[in-house]
FIKOLZA-1660 file (N, C-alpha, C; in steps of 0.1 Angstrom, whole numbers, plus 5000, padded with zeros to 4 digits):
% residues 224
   i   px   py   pz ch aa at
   1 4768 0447 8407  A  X  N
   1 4754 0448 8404  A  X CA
   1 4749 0434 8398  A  X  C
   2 4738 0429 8400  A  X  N
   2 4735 0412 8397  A  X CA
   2 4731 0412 8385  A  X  C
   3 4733 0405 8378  A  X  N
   3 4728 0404 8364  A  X CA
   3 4717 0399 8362  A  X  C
   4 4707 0405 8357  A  X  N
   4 4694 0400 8352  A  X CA
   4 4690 0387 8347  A  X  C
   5 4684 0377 8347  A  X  N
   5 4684 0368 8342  A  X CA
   5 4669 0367 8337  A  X  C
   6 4670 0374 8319  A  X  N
   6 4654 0369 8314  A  X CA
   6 4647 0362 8313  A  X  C
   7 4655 0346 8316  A  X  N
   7 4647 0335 8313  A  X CA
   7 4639 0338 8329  A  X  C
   8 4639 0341 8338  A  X  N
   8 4630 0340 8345  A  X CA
   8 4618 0352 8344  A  X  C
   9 4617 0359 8334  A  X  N
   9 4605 0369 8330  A  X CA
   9 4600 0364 8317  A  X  C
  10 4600 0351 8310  A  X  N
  10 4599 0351 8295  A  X CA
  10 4586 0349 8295  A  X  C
  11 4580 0343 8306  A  X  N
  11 4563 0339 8304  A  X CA
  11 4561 0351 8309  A  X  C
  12 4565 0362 8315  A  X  N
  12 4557 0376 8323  A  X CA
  12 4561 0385 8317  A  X  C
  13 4568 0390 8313  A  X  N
  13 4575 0401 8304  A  X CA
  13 4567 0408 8299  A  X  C
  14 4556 0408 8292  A  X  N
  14 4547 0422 8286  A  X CA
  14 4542 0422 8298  A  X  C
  15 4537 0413 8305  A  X  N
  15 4528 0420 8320  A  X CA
  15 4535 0429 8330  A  X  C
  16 4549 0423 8333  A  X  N
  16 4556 0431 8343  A  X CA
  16 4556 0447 8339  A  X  C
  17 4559 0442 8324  A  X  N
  17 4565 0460 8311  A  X CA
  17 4548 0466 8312  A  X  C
  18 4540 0459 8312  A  X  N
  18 4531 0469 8310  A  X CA
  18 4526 0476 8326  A  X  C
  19 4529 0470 8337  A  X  N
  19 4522 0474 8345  A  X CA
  19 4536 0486 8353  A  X  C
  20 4545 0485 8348  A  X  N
  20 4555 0496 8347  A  X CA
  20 4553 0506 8341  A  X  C
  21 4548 0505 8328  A  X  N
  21 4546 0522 8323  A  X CA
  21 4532 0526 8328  A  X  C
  22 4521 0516 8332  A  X  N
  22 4510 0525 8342  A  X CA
  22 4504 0527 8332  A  X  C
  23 4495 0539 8332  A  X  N
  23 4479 0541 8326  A  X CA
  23 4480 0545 8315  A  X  C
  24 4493 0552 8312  A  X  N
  24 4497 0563 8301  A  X CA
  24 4502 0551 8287  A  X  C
  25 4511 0544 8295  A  X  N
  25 4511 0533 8285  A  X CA
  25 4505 0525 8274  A  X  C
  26 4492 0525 8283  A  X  N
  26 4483 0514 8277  A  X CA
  26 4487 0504 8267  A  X  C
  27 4485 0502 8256  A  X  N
  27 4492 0493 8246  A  X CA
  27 4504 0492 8245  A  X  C
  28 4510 0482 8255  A  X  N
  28 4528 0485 8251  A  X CA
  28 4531 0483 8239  A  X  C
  29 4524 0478 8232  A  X  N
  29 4526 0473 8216  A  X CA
  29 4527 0489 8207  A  X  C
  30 4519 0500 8212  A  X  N
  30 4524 0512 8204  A  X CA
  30 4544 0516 8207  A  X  C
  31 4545 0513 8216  A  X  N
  31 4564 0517 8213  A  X CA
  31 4573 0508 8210  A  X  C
  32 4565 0496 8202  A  X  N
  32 4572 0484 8195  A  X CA
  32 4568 0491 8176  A  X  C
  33 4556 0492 8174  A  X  N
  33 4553 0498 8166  A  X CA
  33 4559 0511 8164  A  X  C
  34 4560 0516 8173  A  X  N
  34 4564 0532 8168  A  X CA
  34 4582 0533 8163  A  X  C
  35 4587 0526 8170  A  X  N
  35 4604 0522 8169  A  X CA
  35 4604 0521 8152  A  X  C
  36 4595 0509 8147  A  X  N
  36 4597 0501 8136  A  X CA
  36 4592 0512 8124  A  X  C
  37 4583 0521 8129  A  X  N
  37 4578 0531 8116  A  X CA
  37 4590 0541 8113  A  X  C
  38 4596 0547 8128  A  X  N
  38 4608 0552 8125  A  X CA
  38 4616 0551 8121  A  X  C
  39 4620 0534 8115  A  X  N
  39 4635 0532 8111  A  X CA
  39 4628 0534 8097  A  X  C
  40 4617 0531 8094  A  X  N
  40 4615 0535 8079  A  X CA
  40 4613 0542 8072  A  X  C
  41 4615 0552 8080  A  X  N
  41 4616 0567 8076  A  X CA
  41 4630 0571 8069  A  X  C
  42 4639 0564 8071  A  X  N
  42 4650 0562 8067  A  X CA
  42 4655 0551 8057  A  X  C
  43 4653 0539 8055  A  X  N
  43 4657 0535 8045  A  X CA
  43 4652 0534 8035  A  X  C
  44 4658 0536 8021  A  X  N
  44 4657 0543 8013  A  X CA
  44 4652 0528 8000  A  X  C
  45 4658 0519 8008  A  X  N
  45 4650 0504 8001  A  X CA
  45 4649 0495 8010  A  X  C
  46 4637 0484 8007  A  X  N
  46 4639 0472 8016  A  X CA
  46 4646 0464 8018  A  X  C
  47 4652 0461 8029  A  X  N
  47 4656 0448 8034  A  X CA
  47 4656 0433 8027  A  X  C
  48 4663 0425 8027  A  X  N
  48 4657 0412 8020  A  X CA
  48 4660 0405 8033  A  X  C
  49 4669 0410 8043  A  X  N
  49 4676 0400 8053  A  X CA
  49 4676 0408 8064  A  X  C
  50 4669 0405 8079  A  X  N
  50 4669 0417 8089  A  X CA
  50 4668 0408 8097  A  X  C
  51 4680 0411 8109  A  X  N
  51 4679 0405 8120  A  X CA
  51 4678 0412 8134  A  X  C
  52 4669 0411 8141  A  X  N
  52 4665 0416 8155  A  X CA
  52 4675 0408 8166  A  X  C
  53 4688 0420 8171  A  X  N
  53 4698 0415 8176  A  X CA
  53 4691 0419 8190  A  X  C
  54 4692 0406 8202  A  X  N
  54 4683 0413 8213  A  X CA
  54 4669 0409 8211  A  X  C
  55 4663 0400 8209  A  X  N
  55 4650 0401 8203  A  X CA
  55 4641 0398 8216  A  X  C
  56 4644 0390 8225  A  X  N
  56 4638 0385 8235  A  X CA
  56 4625 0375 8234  A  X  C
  57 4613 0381 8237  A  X  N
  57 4600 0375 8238  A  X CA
  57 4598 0373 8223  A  X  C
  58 4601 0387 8215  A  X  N
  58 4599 0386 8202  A  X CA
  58 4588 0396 8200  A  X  C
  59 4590 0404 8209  A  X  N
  59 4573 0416 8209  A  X CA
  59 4574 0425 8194  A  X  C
  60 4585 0423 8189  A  X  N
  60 4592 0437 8180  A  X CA
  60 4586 0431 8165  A  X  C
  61 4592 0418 8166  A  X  N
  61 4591 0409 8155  A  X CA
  61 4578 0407 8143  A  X  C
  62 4568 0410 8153  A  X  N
  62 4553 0410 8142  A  X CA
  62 4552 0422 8134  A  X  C
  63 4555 0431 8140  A  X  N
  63 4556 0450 8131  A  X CA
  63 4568 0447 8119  A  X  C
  64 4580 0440 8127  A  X  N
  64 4589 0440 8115  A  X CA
  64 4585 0435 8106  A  X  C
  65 4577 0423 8102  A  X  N
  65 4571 0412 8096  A  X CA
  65 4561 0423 8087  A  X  C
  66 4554 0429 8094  A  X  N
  66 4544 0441 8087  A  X CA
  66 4551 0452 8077  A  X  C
  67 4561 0454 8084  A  X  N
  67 4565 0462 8078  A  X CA
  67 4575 0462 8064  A  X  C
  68 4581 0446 8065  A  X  N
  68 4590 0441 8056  A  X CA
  68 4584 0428 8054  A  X  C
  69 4574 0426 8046  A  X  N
  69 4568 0415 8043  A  X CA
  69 4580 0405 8035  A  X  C
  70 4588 0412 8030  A  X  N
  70 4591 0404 8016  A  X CA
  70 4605 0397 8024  A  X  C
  71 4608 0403 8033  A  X  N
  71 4618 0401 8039  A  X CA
  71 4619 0384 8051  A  X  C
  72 4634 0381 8049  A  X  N
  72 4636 0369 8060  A  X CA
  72 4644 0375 8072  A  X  C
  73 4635 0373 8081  A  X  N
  73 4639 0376 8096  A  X CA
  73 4644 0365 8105  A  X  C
  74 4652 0370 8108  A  X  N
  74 4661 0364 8123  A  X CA
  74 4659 0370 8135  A  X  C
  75 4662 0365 8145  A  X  N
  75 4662 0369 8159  A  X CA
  75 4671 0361 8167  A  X  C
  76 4681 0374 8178  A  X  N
  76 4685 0363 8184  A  X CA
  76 4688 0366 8200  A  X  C
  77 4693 0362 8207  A  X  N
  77 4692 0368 8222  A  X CA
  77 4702 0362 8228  A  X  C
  78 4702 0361 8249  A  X  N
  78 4711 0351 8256  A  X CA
  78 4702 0346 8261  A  X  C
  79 4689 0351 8260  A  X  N
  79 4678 0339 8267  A  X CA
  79 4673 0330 8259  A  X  C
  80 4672 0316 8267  A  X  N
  80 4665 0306 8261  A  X CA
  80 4652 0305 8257  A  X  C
  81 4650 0307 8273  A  X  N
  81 4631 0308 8273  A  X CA
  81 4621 0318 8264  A  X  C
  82 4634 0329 8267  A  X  N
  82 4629 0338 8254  A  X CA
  82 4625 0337 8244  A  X  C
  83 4636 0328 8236  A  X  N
  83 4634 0325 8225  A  X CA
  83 4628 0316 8222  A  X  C
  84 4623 0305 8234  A  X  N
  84 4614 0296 8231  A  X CA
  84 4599 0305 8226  A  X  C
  85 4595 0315 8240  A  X  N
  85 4583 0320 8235  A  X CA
  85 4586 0327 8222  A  X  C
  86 4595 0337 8216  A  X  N
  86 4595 0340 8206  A  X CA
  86 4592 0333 8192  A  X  C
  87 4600 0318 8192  A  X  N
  87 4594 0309 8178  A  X CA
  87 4582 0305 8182  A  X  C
  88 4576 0308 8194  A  X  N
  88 4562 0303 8196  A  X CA
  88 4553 0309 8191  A  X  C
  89 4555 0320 8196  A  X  N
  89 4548 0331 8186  A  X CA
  89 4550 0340 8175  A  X  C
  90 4559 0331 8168  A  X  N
  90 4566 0337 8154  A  X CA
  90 4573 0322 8151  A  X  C
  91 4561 0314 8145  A  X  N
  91 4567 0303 8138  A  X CA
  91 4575 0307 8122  A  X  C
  92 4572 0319 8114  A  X  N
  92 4578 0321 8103  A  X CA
  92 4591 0323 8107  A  X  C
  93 4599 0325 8115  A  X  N
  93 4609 0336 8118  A  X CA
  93 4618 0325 8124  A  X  C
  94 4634 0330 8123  A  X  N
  94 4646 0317 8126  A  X CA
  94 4649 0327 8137  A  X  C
  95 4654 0312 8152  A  X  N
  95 4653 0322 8163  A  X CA
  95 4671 0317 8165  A  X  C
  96 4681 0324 8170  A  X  N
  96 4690 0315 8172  A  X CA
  96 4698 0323 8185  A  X  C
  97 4707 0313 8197  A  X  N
  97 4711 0321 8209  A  X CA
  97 4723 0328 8202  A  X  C
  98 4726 0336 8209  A  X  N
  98 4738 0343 8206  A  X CA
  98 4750 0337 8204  A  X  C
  99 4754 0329 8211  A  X  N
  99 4764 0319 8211  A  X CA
  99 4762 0309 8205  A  X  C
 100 4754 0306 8201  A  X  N
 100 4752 0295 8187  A  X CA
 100 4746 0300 8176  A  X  C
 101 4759 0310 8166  A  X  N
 101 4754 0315 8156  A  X CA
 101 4751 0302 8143  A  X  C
 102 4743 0304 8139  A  X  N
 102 4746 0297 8124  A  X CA
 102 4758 0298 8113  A  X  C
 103 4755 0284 8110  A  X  N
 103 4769 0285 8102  A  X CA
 103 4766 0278 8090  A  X  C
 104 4764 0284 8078  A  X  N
 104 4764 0297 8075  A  X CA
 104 4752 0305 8083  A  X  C
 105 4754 0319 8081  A  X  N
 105 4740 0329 8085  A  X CA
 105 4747 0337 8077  A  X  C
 106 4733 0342 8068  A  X  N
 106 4737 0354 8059  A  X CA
 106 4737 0366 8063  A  X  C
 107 4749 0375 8059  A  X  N
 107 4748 0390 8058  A  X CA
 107 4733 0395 8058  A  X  C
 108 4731 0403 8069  A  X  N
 108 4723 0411 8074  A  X CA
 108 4724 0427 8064  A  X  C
 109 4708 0429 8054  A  X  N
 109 4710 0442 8054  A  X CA
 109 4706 0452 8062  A  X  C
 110 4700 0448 8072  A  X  N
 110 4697 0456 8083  A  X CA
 110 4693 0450 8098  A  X  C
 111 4704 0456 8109  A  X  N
 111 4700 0448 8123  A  X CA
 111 4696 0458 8131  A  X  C
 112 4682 0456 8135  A  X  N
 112 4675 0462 8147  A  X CA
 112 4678 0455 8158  A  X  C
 113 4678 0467 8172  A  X  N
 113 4686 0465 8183  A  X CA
 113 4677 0471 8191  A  X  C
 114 4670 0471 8201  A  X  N
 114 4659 0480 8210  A  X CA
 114 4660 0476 8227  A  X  C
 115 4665 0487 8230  A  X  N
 115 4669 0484 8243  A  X CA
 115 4671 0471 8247  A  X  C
 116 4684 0469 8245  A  X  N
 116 4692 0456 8247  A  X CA
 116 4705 0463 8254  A  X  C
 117 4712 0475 8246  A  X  N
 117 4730 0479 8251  A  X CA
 117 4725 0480 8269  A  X  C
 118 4718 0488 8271  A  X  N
 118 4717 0494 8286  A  X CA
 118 4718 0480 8297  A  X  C
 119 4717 0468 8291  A  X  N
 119 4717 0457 8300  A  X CA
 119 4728 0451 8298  A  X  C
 120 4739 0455 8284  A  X  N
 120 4754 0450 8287  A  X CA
 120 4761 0454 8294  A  X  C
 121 4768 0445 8303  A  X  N
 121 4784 0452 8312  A  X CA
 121 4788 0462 8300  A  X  C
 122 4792 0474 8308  A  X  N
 122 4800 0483 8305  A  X CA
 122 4811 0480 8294  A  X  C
 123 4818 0466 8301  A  X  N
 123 4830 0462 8293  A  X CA
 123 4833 0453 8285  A  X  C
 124 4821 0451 8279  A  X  N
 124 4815 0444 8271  A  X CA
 124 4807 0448 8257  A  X  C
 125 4807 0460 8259  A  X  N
 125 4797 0470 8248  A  X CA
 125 4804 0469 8234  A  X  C
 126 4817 0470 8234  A  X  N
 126 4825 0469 8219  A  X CA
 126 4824 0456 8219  A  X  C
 127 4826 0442 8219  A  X  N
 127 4827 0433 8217  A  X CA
 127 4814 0428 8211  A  X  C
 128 4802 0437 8218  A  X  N
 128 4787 0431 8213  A  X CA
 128 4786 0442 8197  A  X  C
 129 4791 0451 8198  A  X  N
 129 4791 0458 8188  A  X CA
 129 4801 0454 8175  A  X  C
 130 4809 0450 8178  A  X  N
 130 4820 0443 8170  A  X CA
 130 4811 0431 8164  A  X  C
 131 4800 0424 8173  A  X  N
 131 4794 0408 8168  A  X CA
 131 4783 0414 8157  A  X  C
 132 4780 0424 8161  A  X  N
 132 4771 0434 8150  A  X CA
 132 4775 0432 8134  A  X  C
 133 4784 0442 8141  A  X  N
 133 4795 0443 8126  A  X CA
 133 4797 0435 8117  A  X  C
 134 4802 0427 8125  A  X  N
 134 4801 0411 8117  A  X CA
 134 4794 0407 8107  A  X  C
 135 4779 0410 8114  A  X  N
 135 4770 0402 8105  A  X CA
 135 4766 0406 8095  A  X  C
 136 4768 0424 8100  A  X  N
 136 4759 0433 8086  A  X CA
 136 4763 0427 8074  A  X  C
 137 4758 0430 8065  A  X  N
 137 4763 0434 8053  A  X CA
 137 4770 0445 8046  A  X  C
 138 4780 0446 8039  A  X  N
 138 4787 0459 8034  A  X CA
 138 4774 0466 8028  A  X  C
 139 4773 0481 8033  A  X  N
 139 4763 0490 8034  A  X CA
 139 4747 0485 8039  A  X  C
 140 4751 0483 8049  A  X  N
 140 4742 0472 8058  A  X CA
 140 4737 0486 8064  A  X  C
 141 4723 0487 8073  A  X  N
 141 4720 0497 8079  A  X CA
 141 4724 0490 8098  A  X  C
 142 4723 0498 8107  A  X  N
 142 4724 0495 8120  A  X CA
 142 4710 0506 8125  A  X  C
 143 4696 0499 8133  A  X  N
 143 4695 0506 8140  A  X CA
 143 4697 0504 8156  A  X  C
 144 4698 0517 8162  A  X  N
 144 4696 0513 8181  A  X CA
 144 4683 0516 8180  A  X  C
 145 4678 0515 8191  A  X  N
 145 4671 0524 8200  A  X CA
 145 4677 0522 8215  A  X  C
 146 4670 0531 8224  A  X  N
 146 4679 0535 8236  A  X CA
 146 4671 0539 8245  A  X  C
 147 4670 0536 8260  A  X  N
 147 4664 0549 8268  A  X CA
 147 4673 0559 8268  A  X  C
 148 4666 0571 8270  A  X  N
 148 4672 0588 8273  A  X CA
 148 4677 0589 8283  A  X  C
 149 4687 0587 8285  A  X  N
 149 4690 0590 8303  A  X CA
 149 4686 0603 8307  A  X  C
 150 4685 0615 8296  A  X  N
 150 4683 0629 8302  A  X CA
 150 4664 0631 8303  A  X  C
 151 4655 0621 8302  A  X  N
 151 4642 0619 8302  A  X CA
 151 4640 0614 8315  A  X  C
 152 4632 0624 8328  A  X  N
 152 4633 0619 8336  A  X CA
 152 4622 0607 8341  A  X  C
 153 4610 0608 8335  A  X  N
 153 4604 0599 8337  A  X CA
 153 4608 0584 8328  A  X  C
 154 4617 0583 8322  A  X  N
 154 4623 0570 8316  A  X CA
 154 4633 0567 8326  A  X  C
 155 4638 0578 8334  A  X  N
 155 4644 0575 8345  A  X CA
 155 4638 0568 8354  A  X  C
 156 4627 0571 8355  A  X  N
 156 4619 0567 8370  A  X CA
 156 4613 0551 8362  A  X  C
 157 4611 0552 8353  A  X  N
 157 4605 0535 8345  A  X CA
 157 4620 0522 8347  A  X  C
 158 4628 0531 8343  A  X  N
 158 4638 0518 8344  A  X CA
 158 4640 0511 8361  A  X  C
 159 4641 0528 8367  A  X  N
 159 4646 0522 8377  A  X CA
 159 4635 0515 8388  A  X  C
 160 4621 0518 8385  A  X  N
 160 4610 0507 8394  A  X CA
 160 4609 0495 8382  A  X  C
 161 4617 0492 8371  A  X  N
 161 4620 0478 8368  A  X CA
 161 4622 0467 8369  A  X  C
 162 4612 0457 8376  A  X  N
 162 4626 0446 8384  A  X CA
 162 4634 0444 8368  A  X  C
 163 4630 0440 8358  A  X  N
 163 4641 0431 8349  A  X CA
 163 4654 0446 8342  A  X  C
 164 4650 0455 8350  A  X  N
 164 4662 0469 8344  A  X CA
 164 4667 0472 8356  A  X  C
 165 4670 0463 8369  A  X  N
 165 4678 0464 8379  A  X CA
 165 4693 0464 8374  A  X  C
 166 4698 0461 8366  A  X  N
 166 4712 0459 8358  A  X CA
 166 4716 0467 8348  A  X  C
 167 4703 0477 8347  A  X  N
 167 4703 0487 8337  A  X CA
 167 4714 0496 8336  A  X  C
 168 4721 0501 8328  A  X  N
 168 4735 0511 8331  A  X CA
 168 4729 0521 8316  A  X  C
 169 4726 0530 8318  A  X  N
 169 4719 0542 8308  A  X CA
 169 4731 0541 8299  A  X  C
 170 4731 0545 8281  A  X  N
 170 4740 0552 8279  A  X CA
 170 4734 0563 8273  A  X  C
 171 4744 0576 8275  A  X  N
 171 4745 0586 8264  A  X CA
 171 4746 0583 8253  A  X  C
 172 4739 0591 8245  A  X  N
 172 4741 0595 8226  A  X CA
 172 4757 0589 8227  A  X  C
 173 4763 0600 8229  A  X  N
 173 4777 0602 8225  A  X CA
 173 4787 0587 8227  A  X  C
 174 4780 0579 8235  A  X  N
 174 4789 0567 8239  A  X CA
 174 4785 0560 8223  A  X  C
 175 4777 0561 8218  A  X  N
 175 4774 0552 8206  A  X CA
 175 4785 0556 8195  A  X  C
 176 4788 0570 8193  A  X  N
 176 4797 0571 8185  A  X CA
 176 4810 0562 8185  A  X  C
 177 4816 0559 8198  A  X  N
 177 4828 0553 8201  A  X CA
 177 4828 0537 8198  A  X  C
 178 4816 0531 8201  A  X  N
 178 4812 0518 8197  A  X CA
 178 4811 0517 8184  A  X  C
 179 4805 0524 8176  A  X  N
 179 4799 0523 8164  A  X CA
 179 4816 0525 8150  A  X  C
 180 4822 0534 8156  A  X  N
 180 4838 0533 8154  A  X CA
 180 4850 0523 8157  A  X  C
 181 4849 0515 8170  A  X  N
 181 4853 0506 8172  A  X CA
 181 4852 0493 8161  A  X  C
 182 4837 0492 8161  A  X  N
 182 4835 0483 8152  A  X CA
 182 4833 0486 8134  A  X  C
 183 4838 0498 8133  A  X  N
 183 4838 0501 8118  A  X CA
 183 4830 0504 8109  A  X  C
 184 4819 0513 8122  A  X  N
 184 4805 0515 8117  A  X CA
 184 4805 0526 8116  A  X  C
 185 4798 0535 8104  A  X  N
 185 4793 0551 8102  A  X CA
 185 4788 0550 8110  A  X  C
 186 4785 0562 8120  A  X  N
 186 4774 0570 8122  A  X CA
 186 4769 0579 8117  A  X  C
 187 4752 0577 8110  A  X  N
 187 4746 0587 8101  A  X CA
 187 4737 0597 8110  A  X  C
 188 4732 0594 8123  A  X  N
 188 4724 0601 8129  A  X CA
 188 4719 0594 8144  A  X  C
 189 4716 0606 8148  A  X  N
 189 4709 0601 8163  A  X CA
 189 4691 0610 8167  A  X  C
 190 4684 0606 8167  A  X  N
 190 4675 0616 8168  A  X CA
 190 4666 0610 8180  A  X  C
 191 4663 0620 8188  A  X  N
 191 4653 0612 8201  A  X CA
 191 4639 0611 8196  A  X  C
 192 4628 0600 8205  A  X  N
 192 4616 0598 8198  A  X CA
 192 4608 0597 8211  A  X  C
 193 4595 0592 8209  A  X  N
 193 4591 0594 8219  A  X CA
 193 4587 0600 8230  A  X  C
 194 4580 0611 8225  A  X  N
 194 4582 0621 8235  A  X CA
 194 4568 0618 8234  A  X  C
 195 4559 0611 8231  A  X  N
 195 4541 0615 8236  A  X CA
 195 4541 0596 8239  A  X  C
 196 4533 0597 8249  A  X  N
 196 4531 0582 8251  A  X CA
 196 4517 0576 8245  A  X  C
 197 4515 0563 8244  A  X  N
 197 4505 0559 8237  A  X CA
 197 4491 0565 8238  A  X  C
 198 4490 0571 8251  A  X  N
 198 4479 0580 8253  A  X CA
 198 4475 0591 8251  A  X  C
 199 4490 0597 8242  A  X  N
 199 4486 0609 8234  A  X CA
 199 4498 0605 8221  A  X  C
 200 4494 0595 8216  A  X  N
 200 4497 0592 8202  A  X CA
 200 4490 0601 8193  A  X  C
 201 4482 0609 8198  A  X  N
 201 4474 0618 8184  A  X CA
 201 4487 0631 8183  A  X  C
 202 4493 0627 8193  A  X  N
 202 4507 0643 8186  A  X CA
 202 4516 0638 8186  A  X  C
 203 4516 0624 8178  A  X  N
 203 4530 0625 8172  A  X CA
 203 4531 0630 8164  A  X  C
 204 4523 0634 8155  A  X  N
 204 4525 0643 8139  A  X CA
 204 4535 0654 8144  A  X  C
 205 4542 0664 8158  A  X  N
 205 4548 0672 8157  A  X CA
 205 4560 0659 8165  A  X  C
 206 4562 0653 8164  A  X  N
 206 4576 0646 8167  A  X CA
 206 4588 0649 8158  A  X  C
 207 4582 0648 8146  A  X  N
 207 4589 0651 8134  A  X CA
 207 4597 0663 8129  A  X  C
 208 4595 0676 8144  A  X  N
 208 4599 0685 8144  A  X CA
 208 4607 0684 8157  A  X  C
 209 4606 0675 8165  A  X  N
 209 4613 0672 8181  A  X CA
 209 4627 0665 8183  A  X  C
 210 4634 0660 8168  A  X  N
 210 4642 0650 8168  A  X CA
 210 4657 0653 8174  A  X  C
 211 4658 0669 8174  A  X  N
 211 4669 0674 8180  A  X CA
 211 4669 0674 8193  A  X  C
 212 4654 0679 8200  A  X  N
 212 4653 0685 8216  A  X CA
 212 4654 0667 8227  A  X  C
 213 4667 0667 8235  A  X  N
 213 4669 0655 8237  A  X CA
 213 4660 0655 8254  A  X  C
 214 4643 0650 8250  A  X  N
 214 4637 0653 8261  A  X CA
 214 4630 0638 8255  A  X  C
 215 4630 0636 8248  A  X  N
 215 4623 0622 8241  A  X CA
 215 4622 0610 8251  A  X  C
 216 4616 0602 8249  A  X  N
 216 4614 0593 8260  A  X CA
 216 4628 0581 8257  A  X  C
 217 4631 0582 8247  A  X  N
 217 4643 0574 8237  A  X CA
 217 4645 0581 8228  A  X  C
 218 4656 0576 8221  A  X  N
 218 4667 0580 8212  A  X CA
 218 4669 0570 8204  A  X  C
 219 4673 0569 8191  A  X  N
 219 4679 0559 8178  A  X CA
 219 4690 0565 8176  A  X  C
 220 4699 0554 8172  A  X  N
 220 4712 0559 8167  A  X CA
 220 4712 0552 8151  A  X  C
 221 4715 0555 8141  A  X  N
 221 4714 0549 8130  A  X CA
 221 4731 0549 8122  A  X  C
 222 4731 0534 8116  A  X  N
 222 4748 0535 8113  A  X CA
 222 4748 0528 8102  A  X  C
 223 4760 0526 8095  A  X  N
 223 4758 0520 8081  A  X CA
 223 4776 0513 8086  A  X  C
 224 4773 0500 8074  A  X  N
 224 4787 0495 8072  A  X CA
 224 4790 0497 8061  A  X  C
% end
């Protein structure tokens, strides 16, 4: 299977994403937004240090910024160009490749991760989860998010993707194994997304949906 190469989508990337999810979509910015309100439902204090592992264009980046003002963000990825547009459009924020970590770079108390795993080789998943580990901080939080492979219309989105041609779904249950490997709790998994931005007025009953695994995506949440 050929491996995707982002730097050739880093100037197109919301256009291609948006004209994939179609009419229902509309604002792809509501499921950048909606990810980031979720994880905050869960921590119980803020962040001073959060790094967006996977960041890409950097679409995620401005809600984190909203939502943790007080906080210093990182971002980092394997694309260049990505990250070029990302400090472009997030001059507050330190962008760095994966393979050129900083040295020092501070312990992370919390790293957001948003559909990034589904685009690692298979046999590569511990190793990127191990580079995780690393960074946290001791009682550091981990979030995922994830497509649902059991959602069939997230089915049908990935796969008329050109940049999710290299896409490999995972199950919930694979996170457990990863998240062990590298010496991470697992606290929970709950699916989200189950109304699209076009019927954002019901998410108020999502809050009761986090078990029924029909969600458009899933979060896995982990602590070190």
């Amino acid at each position: 299977m050929p491996k995707v190469d982002f730097d050739e989508y880093a100037e197109q990337y919301d256009n291609v994403l948006q004209q994939n999810i179609g009419k229902l979509g509309k604002n792809i910015s509501y499921y950048a937004e909606h990810k980031v309100i979720t994880l905050q439902r869960y921590l119980k204090k803020q962040p001073a240090r959060i790094l967006e592992f996977g960041c890409g264009t950097g679409r995620n980046i401005p809600f984190i910024k909203l939502a943790f003002p007080d906080a210093c963000v990182w971002g980092c990825d394997v694309s260049r160009e990505s990250l070029e547009t990302a400090r472009t459009n997030n001059p507050s924020v330190s962008f760095f490749h994966v393979d050129e970590k900083p040295d020092p770079l501070p312990a992370m108390d919390m790293v957001f991760v948003s559909c990034v795993f589904h685009h690692i080789p298979v046999d590569q998943r511990d190793h990127w989860m191990q580079y995780i580990g690393i960074i946290l901080a001791l009682q550091g939080y981990l979030f995922i998010f994830e497509h649902n492979p059991y959602n069939p219309l997230t089915q049908h989105a990935v796969n008329t993707c050109p940049f999710d041609k290299d896409a490999v779904l995972l199950r919930p249950a694979e996170f457990k194994s990863l998240l062990s490997g590298a010496l991470l709790k697992h606290l929970r998994t709950d699916y989200i997304l189950f109304f699209p931005a076009g019927l954002r007025r019901f998410n108020i009953f999502e809050k009761y949906l986090t078990r029924v695994p029909f969600g458009g995506q899933y979060m896995v949440m982990a602590r070190k």
